[in-house]
C-alpha positions in Angstrom: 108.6 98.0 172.8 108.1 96.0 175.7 110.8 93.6 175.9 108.5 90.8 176.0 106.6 91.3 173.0 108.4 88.3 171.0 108.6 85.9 173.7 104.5 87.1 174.4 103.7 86.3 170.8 105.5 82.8 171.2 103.4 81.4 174.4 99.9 82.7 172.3 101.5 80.9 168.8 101.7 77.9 171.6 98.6 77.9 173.0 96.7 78.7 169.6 97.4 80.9 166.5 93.6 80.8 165.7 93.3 83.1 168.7 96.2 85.6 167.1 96.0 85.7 163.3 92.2 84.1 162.5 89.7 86.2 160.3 87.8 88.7 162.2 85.4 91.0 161.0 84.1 94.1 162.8 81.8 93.9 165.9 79.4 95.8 167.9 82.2 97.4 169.6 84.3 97.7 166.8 85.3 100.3 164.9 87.8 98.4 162.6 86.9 95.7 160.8 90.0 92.6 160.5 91.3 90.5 158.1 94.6 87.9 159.1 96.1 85.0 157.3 94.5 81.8 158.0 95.6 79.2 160.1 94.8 75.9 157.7 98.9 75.9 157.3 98.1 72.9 155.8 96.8 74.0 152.7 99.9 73.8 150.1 99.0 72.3 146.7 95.0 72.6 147.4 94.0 75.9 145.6 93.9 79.7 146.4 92.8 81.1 149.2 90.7 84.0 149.3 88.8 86.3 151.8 87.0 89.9 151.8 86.6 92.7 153.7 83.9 96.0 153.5 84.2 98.9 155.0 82.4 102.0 154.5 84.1 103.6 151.2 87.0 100.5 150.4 86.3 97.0 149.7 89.3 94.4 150.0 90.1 91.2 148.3 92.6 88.8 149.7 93.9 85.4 147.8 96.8 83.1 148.7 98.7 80.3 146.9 100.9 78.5 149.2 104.2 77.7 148.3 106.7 75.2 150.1 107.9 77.8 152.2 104.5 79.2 153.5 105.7 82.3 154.7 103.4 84.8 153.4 101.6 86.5 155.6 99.3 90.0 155.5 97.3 92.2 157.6 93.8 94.3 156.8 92.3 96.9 159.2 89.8 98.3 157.5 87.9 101.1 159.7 84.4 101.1 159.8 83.7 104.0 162.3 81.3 106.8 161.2 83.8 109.2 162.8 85.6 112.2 160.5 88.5 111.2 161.6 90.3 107.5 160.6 92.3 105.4 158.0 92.6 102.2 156.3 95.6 99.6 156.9 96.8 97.0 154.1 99.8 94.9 155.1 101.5 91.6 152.7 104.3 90.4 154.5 106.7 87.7 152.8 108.8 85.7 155.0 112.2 84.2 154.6 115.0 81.8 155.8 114.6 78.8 157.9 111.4 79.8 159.9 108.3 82.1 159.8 108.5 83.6 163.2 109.2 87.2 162.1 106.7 86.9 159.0 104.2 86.2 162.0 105.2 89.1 164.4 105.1 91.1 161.7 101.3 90.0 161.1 100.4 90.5 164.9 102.4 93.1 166.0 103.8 95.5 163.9 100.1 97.6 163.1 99.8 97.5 167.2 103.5 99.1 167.4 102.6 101.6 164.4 99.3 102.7 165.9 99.0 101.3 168.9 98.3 103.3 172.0 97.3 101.9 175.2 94.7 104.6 176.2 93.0 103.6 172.6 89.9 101.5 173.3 90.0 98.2 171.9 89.1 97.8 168.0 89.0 101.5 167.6 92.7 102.6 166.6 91.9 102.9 162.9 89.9 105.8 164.2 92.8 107.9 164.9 94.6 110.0 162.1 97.4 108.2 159.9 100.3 107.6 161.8 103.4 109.7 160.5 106.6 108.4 158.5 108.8 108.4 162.3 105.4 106.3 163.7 105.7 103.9 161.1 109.7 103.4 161.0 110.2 103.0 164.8 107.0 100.1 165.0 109.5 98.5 161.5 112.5 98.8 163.9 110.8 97.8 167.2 109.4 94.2 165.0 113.4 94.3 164.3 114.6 94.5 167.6 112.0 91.8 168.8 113.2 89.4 166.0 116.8 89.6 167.0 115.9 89.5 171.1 115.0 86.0 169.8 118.1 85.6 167.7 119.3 82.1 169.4 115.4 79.9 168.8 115.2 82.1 165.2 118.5 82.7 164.3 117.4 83.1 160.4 113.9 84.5 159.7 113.2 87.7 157.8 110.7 89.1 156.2 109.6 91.8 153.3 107.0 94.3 154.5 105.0 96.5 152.2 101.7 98.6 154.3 99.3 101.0 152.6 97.9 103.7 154.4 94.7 105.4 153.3 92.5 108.1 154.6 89.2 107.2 155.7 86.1 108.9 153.4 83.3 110.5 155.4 79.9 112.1 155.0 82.1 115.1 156.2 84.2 115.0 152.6 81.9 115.6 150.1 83.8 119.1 148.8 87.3 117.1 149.7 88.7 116.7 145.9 92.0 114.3 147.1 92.5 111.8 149.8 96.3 111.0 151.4 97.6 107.7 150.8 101.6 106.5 152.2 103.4 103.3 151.6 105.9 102.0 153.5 107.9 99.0 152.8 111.4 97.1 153.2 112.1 94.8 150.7 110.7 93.8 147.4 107.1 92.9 148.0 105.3 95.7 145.6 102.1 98.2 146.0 100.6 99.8 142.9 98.0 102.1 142.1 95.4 102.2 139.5 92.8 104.9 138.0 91.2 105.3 134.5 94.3 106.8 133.2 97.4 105.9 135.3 99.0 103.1 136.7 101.6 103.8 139.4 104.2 102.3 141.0 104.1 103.2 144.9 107.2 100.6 145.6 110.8 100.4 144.6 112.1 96.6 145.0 115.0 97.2 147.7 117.4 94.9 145.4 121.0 95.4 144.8 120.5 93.8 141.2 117.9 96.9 140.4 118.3 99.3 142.6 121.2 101.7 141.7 120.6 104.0 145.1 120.5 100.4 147.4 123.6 99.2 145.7 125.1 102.6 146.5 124.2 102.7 150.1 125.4 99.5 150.6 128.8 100.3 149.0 129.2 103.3 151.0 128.1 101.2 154.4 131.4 100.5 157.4 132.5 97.2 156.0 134.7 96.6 158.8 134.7 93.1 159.6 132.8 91.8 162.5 135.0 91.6 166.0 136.9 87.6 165.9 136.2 86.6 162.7 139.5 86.4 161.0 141.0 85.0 164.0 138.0 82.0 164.2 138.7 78.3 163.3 136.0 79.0 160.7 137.8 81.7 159.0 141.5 80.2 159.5 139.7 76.9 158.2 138.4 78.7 155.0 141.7 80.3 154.3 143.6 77.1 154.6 141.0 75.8 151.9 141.6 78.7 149.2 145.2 78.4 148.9 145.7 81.3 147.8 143.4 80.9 145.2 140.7 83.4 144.3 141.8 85.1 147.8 140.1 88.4 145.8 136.3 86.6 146.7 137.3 85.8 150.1 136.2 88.3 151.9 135.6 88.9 156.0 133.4 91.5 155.8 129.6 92.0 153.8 129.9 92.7 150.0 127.6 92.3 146.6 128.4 89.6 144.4 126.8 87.0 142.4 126.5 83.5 143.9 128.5 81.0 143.2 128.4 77.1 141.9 132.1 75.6 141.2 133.1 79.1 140.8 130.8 79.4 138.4 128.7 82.8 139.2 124.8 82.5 138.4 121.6 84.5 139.5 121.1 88.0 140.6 123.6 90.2 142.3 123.3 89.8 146.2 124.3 90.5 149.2 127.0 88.7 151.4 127.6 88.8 155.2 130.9 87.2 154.2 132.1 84.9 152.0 130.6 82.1 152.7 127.9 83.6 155.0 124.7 84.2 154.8 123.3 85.9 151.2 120.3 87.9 150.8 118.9 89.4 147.2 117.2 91.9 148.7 119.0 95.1 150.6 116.4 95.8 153.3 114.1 93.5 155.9 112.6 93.3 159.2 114.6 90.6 161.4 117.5 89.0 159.0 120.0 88.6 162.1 122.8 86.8 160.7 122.3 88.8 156.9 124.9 91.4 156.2 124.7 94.7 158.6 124.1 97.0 155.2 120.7 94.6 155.2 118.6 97.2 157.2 114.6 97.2 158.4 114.6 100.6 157.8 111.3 101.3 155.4 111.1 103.8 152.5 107.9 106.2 151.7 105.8 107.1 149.3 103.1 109.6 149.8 100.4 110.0 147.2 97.1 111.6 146.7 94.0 110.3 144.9 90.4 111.2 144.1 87.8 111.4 146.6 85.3 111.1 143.8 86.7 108.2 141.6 86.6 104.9 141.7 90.9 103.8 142.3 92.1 100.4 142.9 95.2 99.3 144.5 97.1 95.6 144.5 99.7 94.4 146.9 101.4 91.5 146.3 104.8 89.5 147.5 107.1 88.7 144.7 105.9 85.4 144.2 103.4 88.1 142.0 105.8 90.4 140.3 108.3 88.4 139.8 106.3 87.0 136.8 104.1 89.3 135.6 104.9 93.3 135.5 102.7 96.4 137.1 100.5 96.7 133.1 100.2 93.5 133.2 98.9 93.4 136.4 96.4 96.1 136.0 95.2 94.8 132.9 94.5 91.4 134.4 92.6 92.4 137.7 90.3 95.4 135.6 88.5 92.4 134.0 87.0 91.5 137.6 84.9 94.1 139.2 84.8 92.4 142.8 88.1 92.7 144.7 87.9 89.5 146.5 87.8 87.6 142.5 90.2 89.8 141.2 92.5 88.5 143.8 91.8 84.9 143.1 91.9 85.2 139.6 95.4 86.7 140.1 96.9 84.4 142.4 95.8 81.6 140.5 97.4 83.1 137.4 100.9 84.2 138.6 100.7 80.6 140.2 100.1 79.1 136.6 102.4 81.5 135.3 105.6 80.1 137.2 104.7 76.9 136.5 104.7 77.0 132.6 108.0 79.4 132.3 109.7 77.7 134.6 110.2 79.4 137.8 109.9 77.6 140.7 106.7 77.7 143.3 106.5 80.6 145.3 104.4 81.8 148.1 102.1 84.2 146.3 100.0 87.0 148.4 97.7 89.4 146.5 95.3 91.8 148.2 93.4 93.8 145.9 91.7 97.5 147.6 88.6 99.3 146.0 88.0 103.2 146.8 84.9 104.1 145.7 83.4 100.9 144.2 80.1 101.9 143.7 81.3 104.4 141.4 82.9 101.9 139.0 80.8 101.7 135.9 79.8 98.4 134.4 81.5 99.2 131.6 84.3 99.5 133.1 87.7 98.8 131.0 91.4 98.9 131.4 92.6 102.1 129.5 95.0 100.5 126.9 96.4 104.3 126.6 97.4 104.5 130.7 100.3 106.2 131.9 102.9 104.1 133.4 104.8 106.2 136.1 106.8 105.4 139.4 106.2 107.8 142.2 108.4 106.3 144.7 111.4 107.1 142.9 
């Protein structure tokens, strides 16, 4: 990546985000047609959000409820070309920590360092076939590197990434049985699938408290600890503090462990940079500078088929979704709404409602709901109480 790709995005954020993340739709030069988050930032506490998107064989529904944070953030490229050749891009991005700068590169930039190629003409690089699992985990680490080169202005931002890829249906396709579809994500924002009889998990949440394989990683990582700590004034300071008591927790180097009130452990098992540094739940995210070193942007795959001659749906969501209401549930809920764009709405304002009345507190929530095939959804279409649950990502 250019080196100047974070401090670029800065000076346009400046001089107007309108100009870098506003809803576009395809135009006569277009082959793609664009979906970004909106730039009313003001809109917390007014109601959900919602936009579509058509293309020739998907149709995508986006909804937002704006938390206190307001870090959520997504991407849709939906191509529109009547080339054989092309696929469909779905992004959710949830941001984290004390600003939304990487939750924004992420939005601009990382589809343009996945797919983008300068001798591509503009609006036209859905057209191109789906980028490959290397493609797609050097644009993650390239957003990561950017993040960091602006470590001292956002020293902690982070964010969870989940993108679906999906093959483009043509007139060429009509004896094609299955289509190719990849996920790629880092951190616990979810993608699922849903047919007549299945509904599949494409995502495993990257969480320490979940996850048995993160947990392991992470326990296996070089917990050295980081060059001058034990001889700072902060660390000498912290020792002093302890004496000698619970010295076990007191630890210079990145480790999983509850947190903490009065010694009091609560909550979900996290991860520590060091005692007393910064904690993360989640094992993997894009940017995250001062999060332990085992926290890595590196994203995880799953690569699936589907029909080329049903109707399939497929709902990303940030865990201000999922952390309330589970993948049935989920595809129970949106199967009563046959146009994306409601479904999505409907959703959002639900999960919203949701963590109000159990007690959870307000989240950003981001749900984009994707139709293949929509025409060939029946009006009588219903949610399949018999459906399979399965996970292919594990």
């Amino acid at each position: 990546m250019r080196r100047s790709l974070s401090r670029q995005f800065t000076s346009e954020t400046k001089a107007g985000e309108d100009a870098t993340r506003s809803t576009r739709s395809g135009s006569d030069v277009s082959d793609t047609a664009r979906l970004t988050s909106r730039e009313d930032r003001d809109s917390y506490g007014k109601g959900i959000l919602h936009s579509e998107c058509i293309g020739n064989d998907v149709s995508v529904g986006v909804a937002q409820s704006r938390g206190p944070k307001d870090q959520d953030r997504y991407d849709v490229r939906v191509s529109t070309s009547e080339d054989q050749v092309g696929f469909h891009y779905i992004s959710v991005i949830d941001g984290h920590g004390t600003s939304a700068f990487a939750a924004d590169l992420c939005a601009s930039s990382l589809y343009d360092e996945i797919c983008g190629d300068p001798s591509i003409e503009e609006g036209k690089s859905c057209c191109v076939p789906m980028p490959g699992n290397d493609e797609i985990a050097k644009g993650y680490l390239t957003i990561d590197d950017a993040i960091r080169q602006e470590s001292r202005k956002y020293p902690r931002s982070g964010a969870c990434v989940v993108s679906l890829f999906l093959t483009k249906m043509d007139d060429g396709m009509e004896n094609v049985e299955s289509l190719r579809g990849k996920v790629a994500w880092a951190g616990d924002s979810r993608a699922i699938m849903i047919t007549q009889d299945v509904v599949a998990e494409l995502t495993l949440d990257h969480r320490v408290d979940t996850n048995p394989s993160e947990l392991e990683r992470i326990e296996a990582c070089d917990h050295t600890p980081r060059a001058g700590i034990e001889e700072s004034d902060m660390w000498v300071q912290k020792v002093k503090e302890t004496k000698g008591k619970a010295r076990e927790r007191l630890r210079p180097h990145s480790f999983c462990a509850q947190r903490e009130i009065k010694g009091v452990p609560y909550g979900p098992t996290c991860v520590f940079s060091h005692s007393g540094g910064v904690s993360l739940q989640i094992s993997r995210s894009v940017g995250d500078i001062y999060g332990p070193r085992s926290v890595i942007p590196d994203p995880d795959f799953t690569e699936f088929e589907y029909s080329s001659s049903e109707y399939t749906r497929f709902v990303l969501a940030s865990d201000g979704l999922f952390d309330v209401l589970p993948s049935r549930e989920v595809a129970k809920f949106v199967s009563r709404h046959a146009n994306p764009k409601v479904a999505a709405s409907k959703l959002a304002a639900y999960a919203k409602q949701k963590r109000f009345h159990v007690g959870v507190c307000q989240d950003d929530i981001t749900v984009i709901v994707v139709d293949v095939n929509p025409q060939l959804r029946g009006k009588n279409y219903k949610f399949n109480p018999k459906a399979e649950n399965i996970n292919l990502a594990v």
